[in-house]
C-alpha positions as a LaTeX table, in Angstrom:
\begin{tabular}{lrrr}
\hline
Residue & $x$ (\AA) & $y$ (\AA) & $z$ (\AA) \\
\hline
Unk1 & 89.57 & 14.23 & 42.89 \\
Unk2 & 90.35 & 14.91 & 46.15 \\
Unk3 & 91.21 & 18.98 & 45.46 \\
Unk4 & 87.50 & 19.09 & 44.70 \\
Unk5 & 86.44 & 17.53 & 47.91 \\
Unk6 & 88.97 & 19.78 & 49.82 \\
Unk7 & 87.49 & 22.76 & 47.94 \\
Unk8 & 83.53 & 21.03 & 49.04 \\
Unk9 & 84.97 & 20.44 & 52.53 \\
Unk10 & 86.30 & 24.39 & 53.38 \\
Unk11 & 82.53 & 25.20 & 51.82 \\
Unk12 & 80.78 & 23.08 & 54.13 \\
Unk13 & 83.15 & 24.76 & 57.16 \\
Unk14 & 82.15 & 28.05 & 55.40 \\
Unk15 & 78.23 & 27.70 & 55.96 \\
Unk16 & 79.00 & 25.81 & 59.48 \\
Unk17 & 81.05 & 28.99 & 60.72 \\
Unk18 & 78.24 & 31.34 & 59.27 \\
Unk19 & 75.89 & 29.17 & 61.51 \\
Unk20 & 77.66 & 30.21 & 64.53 \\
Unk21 & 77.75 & 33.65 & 64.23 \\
Unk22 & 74.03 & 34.42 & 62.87 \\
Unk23 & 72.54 & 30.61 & 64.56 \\
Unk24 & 70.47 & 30.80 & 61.49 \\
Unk25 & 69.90 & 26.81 & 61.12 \\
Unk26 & 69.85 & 26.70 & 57.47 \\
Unk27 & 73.37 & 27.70 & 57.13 \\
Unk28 & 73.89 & 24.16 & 59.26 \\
Unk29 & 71.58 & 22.00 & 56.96 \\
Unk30 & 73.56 & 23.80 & 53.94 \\
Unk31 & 77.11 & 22.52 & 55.49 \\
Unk32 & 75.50 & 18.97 & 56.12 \\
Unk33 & 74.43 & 18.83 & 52.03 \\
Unk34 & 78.25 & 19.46 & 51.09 \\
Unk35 & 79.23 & 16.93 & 53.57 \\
Unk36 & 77.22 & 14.30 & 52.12 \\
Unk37 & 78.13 & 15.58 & 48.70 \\
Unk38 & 81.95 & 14.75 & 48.78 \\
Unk39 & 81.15 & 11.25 & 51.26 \\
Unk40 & 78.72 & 10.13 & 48.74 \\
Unk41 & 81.13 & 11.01 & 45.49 \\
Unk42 & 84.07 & 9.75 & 47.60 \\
Unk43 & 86.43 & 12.65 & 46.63 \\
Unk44 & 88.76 & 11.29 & 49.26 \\
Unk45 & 88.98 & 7.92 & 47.62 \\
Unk46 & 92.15 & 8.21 & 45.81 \\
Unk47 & 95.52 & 9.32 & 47.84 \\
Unk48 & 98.75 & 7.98 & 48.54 \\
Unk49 & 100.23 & 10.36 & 51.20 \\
Unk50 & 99.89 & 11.15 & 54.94 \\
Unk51 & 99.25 & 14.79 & 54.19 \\
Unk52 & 95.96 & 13.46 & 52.21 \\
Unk53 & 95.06 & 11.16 & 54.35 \\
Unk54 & 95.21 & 13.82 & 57.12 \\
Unk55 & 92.53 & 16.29 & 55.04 \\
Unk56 & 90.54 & 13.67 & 55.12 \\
Unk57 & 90.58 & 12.87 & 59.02 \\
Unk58 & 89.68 & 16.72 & 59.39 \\
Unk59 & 86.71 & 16.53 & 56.82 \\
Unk60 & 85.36 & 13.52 & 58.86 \\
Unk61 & 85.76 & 15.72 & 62.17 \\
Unk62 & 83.85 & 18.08 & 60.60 \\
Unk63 & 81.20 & 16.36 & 58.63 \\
Unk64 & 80.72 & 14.63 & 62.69 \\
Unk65 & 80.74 & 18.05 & 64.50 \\
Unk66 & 77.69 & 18.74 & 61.95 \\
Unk67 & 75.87 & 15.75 & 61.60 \\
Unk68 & 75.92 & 15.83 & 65.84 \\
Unk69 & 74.73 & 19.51 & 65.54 \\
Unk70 & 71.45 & 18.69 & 63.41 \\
Unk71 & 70.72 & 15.45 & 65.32 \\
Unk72 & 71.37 & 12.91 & 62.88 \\
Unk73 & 72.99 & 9.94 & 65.40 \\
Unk74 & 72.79 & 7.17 & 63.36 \\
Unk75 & 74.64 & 8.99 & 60.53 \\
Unk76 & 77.23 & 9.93 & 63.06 \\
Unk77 & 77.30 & 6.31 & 63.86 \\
Unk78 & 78.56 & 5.30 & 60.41 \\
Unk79 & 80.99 & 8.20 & 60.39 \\
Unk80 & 82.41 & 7.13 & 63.80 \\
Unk81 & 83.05 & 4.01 & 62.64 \\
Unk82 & 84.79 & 5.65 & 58.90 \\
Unk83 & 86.88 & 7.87 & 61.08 \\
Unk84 & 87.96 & 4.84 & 63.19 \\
Unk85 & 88.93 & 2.77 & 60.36 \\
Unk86 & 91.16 & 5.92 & 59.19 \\
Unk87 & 92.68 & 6.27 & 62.23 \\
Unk88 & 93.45 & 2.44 & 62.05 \\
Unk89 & 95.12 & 3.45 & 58.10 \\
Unk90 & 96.69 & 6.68 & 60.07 \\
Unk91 & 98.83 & 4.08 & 62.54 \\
Unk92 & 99.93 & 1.61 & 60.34 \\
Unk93 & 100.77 & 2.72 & 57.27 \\
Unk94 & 102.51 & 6.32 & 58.71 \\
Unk95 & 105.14 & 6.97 & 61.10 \\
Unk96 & 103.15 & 9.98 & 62.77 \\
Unk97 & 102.30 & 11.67 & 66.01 \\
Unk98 & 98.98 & 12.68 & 65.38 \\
Unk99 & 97.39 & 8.92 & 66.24 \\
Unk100 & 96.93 & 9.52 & 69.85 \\
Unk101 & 95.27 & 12.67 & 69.24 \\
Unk102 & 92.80 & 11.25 & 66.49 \\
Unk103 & 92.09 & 8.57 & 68.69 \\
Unk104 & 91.34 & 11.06 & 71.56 \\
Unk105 & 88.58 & 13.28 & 69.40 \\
Unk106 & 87.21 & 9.45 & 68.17 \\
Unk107 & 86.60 & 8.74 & 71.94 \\
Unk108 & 85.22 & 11.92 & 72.58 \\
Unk109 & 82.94 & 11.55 & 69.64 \\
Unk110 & 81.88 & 8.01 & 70.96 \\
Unk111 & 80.92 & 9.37 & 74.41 \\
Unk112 & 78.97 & 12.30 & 73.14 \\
Unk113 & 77.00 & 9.85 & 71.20 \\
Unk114 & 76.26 & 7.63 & 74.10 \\
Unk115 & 75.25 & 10.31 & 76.45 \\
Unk116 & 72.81 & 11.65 & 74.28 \\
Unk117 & 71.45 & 8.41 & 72.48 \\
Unk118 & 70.90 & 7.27 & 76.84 \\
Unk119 & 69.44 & 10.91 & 77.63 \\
Unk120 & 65.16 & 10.30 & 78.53 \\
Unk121 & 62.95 & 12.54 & 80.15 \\
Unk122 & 59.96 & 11.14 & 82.13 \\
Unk123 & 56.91 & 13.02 & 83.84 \\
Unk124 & 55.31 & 12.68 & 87.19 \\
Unk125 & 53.46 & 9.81 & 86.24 \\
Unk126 & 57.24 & 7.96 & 84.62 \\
Unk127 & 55.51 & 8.11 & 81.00 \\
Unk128 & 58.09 & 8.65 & 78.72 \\
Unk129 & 58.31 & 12.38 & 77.03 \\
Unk130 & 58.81 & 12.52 & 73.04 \\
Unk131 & 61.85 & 15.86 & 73.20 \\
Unk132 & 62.10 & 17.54 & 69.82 \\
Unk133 & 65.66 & 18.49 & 69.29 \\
Unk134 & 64.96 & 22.32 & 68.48 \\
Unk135 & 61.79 & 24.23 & 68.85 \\
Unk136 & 58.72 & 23.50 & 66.72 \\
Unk137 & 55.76 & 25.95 & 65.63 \\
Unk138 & 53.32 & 23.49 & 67.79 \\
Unk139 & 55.28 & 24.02 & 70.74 \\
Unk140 & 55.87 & 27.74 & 71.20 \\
Unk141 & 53.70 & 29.57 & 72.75 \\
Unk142 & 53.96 & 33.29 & 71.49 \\
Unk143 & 53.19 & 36.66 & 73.61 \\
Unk144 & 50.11 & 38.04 & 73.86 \\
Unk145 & 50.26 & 41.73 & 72.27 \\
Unk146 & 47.25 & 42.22 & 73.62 \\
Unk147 & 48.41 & 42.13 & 76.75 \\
Unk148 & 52.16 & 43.47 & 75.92 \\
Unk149 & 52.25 & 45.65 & 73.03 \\
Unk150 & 56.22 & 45.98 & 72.99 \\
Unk151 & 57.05 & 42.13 & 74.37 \\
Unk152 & 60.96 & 41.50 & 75.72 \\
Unk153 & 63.11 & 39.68 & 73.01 \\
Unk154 & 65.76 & 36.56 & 73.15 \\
Unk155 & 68.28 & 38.84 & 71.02 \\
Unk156 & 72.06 & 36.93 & 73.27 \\
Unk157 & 72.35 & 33.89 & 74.88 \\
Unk158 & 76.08 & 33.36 & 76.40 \\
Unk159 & 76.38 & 29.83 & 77.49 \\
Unk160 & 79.24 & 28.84 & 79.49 \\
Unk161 & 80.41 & 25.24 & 80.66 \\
Unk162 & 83.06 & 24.92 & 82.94 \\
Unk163 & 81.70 & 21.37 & 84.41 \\
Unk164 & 84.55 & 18.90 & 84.62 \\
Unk165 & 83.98 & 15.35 & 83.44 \\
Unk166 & 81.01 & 16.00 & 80.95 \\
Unk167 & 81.42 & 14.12 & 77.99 \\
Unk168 & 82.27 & 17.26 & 75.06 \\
Unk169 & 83.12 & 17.49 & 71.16 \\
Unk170 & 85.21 & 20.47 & 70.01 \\
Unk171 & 85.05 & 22.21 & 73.17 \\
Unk172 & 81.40 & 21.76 & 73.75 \\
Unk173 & 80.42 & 20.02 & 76.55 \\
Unk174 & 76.72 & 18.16 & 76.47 \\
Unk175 & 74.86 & 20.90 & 78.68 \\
Unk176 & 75.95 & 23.38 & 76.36 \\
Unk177 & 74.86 & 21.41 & 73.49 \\
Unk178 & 71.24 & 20.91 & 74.57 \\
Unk179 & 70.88 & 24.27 & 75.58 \\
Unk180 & 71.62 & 25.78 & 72.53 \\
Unk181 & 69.55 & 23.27 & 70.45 \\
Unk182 & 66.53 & 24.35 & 72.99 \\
Unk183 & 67.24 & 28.26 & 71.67 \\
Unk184 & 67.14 & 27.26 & 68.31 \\
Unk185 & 63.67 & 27.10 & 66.14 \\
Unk186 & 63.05 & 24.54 & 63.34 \\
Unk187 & 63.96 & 26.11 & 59.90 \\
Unk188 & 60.38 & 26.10 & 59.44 \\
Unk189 & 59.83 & 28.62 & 61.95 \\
Unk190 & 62.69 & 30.82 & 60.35 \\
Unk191 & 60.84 & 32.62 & 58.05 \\
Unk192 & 59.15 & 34.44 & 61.04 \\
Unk193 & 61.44 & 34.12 & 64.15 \\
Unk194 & 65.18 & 34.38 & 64.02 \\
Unk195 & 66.82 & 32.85 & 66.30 \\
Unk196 & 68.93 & 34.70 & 69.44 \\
Unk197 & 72.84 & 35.08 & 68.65 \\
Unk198 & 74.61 & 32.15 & 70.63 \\
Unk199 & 78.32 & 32.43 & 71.94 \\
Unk200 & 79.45 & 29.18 & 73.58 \\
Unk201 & 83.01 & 29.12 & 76.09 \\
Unk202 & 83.87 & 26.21 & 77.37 \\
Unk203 & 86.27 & 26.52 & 80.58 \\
Unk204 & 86.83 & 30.46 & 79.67 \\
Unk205 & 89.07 & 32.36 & 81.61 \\
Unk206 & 87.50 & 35.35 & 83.92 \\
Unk207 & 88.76 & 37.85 & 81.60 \\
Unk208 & 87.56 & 36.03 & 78.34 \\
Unk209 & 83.82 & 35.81 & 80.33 \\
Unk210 & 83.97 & 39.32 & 81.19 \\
Unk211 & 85.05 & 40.76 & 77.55 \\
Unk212 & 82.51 & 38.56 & 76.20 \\
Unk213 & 79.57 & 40.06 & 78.56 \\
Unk214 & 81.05 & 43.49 & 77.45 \\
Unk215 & 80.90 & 42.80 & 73.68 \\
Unk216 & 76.86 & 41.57 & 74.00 \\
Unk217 & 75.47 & 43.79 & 76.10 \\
Unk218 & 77.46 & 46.69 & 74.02 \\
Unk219 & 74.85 & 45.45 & 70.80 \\
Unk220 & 71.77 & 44.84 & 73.10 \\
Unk221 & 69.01 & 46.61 & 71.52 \\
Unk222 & 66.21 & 48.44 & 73.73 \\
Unk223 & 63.25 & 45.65 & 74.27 \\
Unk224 & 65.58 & 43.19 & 74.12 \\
Unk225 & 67.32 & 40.97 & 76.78 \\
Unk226 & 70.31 & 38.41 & 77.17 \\
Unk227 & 70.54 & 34.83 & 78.67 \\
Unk228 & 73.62 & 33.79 & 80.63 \\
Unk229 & 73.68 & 29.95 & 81.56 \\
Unk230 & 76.81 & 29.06 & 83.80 \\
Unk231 & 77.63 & 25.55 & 84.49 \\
Unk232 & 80.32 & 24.03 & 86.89 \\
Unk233 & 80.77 & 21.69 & 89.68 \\
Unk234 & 79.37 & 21.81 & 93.26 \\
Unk235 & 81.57 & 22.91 & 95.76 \\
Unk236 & 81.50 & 21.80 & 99.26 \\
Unk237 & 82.55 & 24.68 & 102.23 \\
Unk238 & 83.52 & 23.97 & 105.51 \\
Unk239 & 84.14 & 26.03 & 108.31 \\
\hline
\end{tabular}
């Protein structure tokens, strides 16, 4: 049983890699359906060797990477707490060196969660503001054609962290994750409005952020424009 959940899991990382290059959203909720698939079926259930045991640890990583990706905390609660007790199987019952490093993604996982689950937004007046994770047709305001007959379009965003000490999950730090929710539309809105082509670095070298700047503006189409968000750490001069 567990070849057929291997075979589910590389599908799932099929439609979640699609999602990153085209940041079409229902390539996401399609990797989040296999996910559930081979969890609820419990391909995994049967093994008797590390190397098993291992596939599984890396389908949990994913199925987490996705399930943070589309919002759904308190599932990623439940998987935090399967991966942990796999981890816990991963210690005892084989002489490995890949412990310290599951346990390192688990805590990474675990801080993610908490930053967002504490993350409020208040106005003015301290009332608390209801966020929606991506964009909703009630809240976007589209241009006027009226008044601009050929209006400027999202096609790139490039979104760079290089801020030390955020929490992150595979190399994406919280800041980046928010902002490239905020670009995204509900499926809903699909249909009509595709979302602009996201390309996340986290702590790239100069040359990396420079061939990457290359590459987009290379495809930028006339009417449309790019959005470059740069995070890092303040830095103190003195003379």
């Amino acid at each position: 049983r567990w070849q057929i959940g291997e075979i589910a899991s590389r599908i799932g990382q099929l439609y979640y890699h699609y999602y990153l290059r085209t940041s079409d959203t229902n390539y996401l909720h399609e990797a989040l359906i296999f996910y559930l698939a081979i969890r609820q079926r419990d391909y995994y259930s049967n093994f008797d060797s590390e190397l098993i045991l291992l596939k599984k640890l890396r389908y949990y990583a994913r199925f987490l990477v996705v399930s943070i990706m589309v919002n759904k905390m308190d599932l990623v609660l439940e998987l935090k707490s399967d991966l942990a007790g796999l981890i816990e199987q991963l210690s005892t019952s084989h002489n490995t060196q890949d412990v310290d490093e599951w346990k390192g993604i688990l805590n990474e996982v675990t801080a993610f969660r908490s930053a967002l689950c504490h993350l409020t937004v208040s106005r003015a007046d301290t009332s608390g503001v209801i966020l929606s994770h991506r964009l909703i047709a009630e809240n976007m305001v589209l241009p006027d054609i009226t008044l601009s007959p050929n209006p400027l379009r999202l096609q790139h965003a490039l979104i760079v962290g290089t801020k030390i000490g955020q929490p992150k999950v595979t190399e994406m730090s919280l800041d980046m994750y928010r902002l490239g929710a905020i670009l995204e539309k509900n499926p809903k809105c699909m249909s009509t409005l595709k979302n602009p082509i996201k390309q996340y670095l986290y702590k790239p070298s100069a040359s990396e952020l420079l061939c990457s700047l290359s590459e987009m503006g290379n495809v930028l189409q006339k009417q449309s424009v790019q959005l470059i968000y740069l995070s890092g750490n303040n830095t103190s001069y003195t003379d």
